[in-house]
C-alpha positions in Angstrom: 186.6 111.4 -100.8 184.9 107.9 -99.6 183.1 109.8 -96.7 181.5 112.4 -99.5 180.3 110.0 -101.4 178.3 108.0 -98.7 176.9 111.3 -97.5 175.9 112.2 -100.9 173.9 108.2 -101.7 173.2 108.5 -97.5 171.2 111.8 -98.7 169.7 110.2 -101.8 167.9 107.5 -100.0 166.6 109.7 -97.2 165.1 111.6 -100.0 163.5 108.3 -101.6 162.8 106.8 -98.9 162.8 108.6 -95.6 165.1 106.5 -93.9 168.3 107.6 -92.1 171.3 106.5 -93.6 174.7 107.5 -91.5 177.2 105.8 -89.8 178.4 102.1 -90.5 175.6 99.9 -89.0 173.4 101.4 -91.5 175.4 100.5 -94.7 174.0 97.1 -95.2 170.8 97.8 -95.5 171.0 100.6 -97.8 172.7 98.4 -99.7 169.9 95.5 -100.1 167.6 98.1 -100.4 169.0 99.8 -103.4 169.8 96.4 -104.8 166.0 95.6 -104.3 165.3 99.0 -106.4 167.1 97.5 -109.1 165.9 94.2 -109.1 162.5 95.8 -108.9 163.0 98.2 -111.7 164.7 95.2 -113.9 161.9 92.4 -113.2 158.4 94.3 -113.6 155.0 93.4 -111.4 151.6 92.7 -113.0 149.4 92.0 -110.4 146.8 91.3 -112.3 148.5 88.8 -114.8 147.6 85.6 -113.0 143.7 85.9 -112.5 143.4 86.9 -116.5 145.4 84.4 -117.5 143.7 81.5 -115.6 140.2 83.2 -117.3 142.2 82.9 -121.1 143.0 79.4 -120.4 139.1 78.7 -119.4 137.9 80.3 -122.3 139.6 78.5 -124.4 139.1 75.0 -122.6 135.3 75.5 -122.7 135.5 76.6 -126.2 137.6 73.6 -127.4 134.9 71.4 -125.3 132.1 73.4 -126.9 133.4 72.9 -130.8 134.0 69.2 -130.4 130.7 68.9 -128.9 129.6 70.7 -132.1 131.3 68.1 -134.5 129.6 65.0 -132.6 126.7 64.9 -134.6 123.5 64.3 -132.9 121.7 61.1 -133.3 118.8 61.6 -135.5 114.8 61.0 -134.9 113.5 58.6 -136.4 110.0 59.8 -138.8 106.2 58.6 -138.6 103.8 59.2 -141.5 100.3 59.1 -139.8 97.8 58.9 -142.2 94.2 60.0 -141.0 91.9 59.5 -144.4 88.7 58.1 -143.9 86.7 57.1 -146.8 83.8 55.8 -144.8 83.1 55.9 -141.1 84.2 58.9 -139.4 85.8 58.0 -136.3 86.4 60.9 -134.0 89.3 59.6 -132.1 91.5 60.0 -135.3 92.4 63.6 -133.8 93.0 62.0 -130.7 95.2 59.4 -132.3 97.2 61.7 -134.2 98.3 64.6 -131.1 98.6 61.3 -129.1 101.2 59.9 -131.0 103.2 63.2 -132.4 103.2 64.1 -128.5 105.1 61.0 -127.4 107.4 61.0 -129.9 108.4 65.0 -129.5 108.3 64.3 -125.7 110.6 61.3 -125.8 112.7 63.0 -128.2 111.9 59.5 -130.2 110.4 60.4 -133.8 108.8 62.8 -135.9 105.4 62.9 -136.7 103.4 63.7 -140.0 100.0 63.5 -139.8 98.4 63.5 -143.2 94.5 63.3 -144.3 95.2 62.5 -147.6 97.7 59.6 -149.3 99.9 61.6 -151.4 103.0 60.7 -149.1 102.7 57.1 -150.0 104.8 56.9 -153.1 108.6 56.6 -153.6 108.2 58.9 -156.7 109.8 62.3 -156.3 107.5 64.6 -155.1 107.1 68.4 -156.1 108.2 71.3 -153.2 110.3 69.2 -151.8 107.6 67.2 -149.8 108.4 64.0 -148.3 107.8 60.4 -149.6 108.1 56.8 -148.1 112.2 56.8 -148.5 111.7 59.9 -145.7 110.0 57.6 -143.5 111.1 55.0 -140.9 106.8 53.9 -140.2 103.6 54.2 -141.5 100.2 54.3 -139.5 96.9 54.1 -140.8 93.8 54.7 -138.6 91.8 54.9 -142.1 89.0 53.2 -143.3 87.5 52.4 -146.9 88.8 52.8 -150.3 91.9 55.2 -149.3 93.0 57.7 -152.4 96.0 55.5 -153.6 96.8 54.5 -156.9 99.0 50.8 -158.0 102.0 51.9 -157.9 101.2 53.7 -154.4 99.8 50.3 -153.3 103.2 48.6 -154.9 104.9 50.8 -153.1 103.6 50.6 -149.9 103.9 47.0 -149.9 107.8 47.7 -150.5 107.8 49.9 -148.0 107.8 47.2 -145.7 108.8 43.8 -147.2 111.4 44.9 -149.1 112.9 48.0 -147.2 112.5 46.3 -143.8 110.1 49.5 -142.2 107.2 49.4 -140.4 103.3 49.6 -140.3 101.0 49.8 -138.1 96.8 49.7 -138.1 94.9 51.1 -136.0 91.6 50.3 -135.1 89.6 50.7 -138.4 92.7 49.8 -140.7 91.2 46.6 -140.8 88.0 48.0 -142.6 90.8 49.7 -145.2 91.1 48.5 -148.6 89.1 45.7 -148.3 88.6 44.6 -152.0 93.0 44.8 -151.7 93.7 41.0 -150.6 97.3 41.8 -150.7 96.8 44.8 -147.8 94.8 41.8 -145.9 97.8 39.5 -146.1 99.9 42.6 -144.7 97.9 43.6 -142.0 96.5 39.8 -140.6 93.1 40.3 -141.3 90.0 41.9 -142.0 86.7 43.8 -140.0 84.2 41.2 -139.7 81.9 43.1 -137.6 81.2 44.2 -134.2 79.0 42.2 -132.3 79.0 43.5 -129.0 79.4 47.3 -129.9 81.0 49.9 -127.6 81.2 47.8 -124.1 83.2 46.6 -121.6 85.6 44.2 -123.0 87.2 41.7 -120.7 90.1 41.5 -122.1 93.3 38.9 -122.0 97.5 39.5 -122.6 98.7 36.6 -124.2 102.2 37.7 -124.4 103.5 40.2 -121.3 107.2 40.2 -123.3 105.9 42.2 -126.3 107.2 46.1 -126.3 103.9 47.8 -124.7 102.4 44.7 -123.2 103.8 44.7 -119.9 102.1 47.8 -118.7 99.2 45.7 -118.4 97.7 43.2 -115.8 97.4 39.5 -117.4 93.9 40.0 -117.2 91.5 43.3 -117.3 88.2 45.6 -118.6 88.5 48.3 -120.8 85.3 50.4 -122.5 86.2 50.2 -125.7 84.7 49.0 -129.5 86.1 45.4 -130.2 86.4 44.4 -133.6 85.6 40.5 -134.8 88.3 39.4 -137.1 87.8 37.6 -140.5 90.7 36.1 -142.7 92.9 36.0 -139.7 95.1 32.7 -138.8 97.6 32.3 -135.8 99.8 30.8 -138.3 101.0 34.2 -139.7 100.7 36.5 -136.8 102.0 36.7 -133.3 98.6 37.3 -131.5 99.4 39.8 -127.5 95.7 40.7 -126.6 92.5 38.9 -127.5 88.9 38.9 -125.6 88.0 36.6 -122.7 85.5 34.3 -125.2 84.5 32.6 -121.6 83.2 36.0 -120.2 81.7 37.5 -123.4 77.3 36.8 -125.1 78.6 34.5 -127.8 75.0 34.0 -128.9 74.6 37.3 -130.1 73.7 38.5 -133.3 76.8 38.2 -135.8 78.9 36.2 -133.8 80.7 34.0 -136.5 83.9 32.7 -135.2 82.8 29.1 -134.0 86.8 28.6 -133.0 86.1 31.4 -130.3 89.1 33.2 -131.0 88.6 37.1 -131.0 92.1 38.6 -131.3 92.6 42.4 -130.5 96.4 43.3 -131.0 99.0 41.4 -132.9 101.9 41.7 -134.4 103.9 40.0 -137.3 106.6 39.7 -139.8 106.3 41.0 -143.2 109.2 40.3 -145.1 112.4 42.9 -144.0 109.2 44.4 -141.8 107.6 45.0 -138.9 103.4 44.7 -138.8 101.5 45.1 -136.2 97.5 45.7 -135.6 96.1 47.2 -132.6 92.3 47.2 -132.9 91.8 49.5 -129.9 91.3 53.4 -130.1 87.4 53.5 -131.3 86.6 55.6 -128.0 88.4 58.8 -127.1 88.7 58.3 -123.6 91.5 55.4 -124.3 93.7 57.7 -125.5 94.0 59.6 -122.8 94.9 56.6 -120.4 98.9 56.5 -119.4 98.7 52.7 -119.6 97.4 53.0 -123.3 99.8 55.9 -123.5 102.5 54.0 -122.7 101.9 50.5 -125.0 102.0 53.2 -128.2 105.3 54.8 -127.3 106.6 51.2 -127.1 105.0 49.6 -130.1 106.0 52.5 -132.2 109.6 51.6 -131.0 109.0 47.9 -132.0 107.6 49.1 -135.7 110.8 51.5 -136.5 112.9 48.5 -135.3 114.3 50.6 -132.2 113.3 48.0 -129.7 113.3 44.0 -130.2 110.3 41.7 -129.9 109.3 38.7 -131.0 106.6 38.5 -133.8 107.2 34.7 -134.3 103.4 33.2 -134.7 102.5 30.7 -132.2 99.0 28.6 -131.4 96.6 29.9 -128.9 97.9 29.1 -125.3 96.3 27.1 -123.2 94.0 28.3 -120.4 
């Protein structure tokens, strides 16, 4: 009855498997190989369960990466109000100014600019539609000149601006013909237009202080074409003077020459309260602009005035020479 039964499996597996299956030699392996079958048939294969799995667990990796980088919220521009009114002279670099400046602060990723022609921005009063006032702003520049379209409390206000809620301002230029029957916008910005003797010509031009955000991508001593304004109620005791004119290389006898004490500055910067101040008097010609030198002083002096960089605005006396 044994031998009947091993014929009968012995014919079973030749059918499955086309392998002979008689006498005792072959019993063994018959015997693994149907107790593979059944391990085989008991413990399934998924070839494709590894690959797929190792893809769910990237998935989800880069996800979980992804959302946390999602919740890190990003560090936000600071925001420039350029304000481009002229009430009297109209200078064609204030275009110039203006793409100049909102370029380097999209390209550095820096600030926001908002250029503006008109003075409705300088309030801290609510304004209608939603439109920004100082409280949106870190700086304020004006390359202006005259009697700009501002009321007292404006005025008031941009005087808080920066003495009181520590932000910035900077003049460009022809700020310094800007509100000149306003002694308290004087005080603010250093000094006032006193005329320009030597008109459009080629300044030789000093750095007093290389340290100053901006003024190190200058040499101590250089030329630029440009319109170089002489400076009336201006004192070294309340401002931190970083570029004046070379009074030994310039025609002090000509007409409207006033300073006897020879001192012509050109860029300075101060404290204002909480603030930041500074004056730059270049800009009148458009080629400046465009200079990478130039280009570069604005991207870091616009730092200095949102208090982004350090530098120090501490007034000193003329340096010897």
């Amino acid at each position: 009855m044994n031998r009947v039964n091993e014929l009968m499996v012995g014919s079973y597996l030749r059918r499955s498997t086309g392998t002979p299956c008689c006498g005792s030699q072959t019993r063994a392996p018959y015997r693994a190989s149907v107790r593979r079958s059944a391990l085989n048939r008991r413990r399934p294969h998924y070839p494709f369960v590894g690959w797929r799995l190792s893809l769910v667990l990237a998935l989800v990796l880069s996800f979980s990466v992804y959302t946390s980088l999602a919740q890190t919220p990003a560090k936000p521009k600071r925001n420039l109000l350029f304000i481009g009114q002229a009430k009297g002279y109209q200078h064609e670099s204030i275009s110039t100014a203006m793409a100049t400046l909102h370029n380097l602060g999209r390209n550095s990723g820096l600030w926001n600019t908002y250029l503006r022609t008109d003075c409705t921005a300088i309030t801290k009063k609510p304004l209608k539609w939603e439109a920004k006032n100082l409280d949106a702003f870190d700086a304020v520049v004006f390359f202006t000149d005259g009697e700009l379209d501002m009321d007292a409390s404006q005025k008031a206000d941009l005087l808080s601006f920066v003495r009181d809620d520590g932000k910035g301002f900077i003049g460009i230029h022809s700020a310094a013909i800007t509100f000149t029957g306003w002694p308290e916008y004087g005080q603010m910005l250093g000094g006032y237009f006193d005329g320009h003797p030597w008109g459009q010509f080629n300044a030789p031009l000093v750095v007093e202080d290389s340290t100053f955000p901006g003024m190190k991508n200058f040499p101590a001593a250089f030329t630029l074409f440009d319109e170089i304004y002489q400076i009336k109620d201006f004192s070294r005791q309340n401002v931190r003077v970083l570029l004046t004119l070379d009074a030994g290389k310039i025609d002090l006898s000509r007409k409207g020459v006033k300073r006897t004490d020879k001192d012509f500055a050109v860029i300075w910067a101060k404290n204002y309260g909480k603030g930041r101040v500074l004056y730059n008097g270049l800009g009148h010609v458009q080629a400046v602009w465009e200079r990478p030198d130039f280009q570069k002083m604005w991207l870091e002096m616009v730092q200095w005035s949102m208090g982004l960089i350090p530098g120090d605005a501490t007034p000193r006396s003329k340096p010897e020479r």
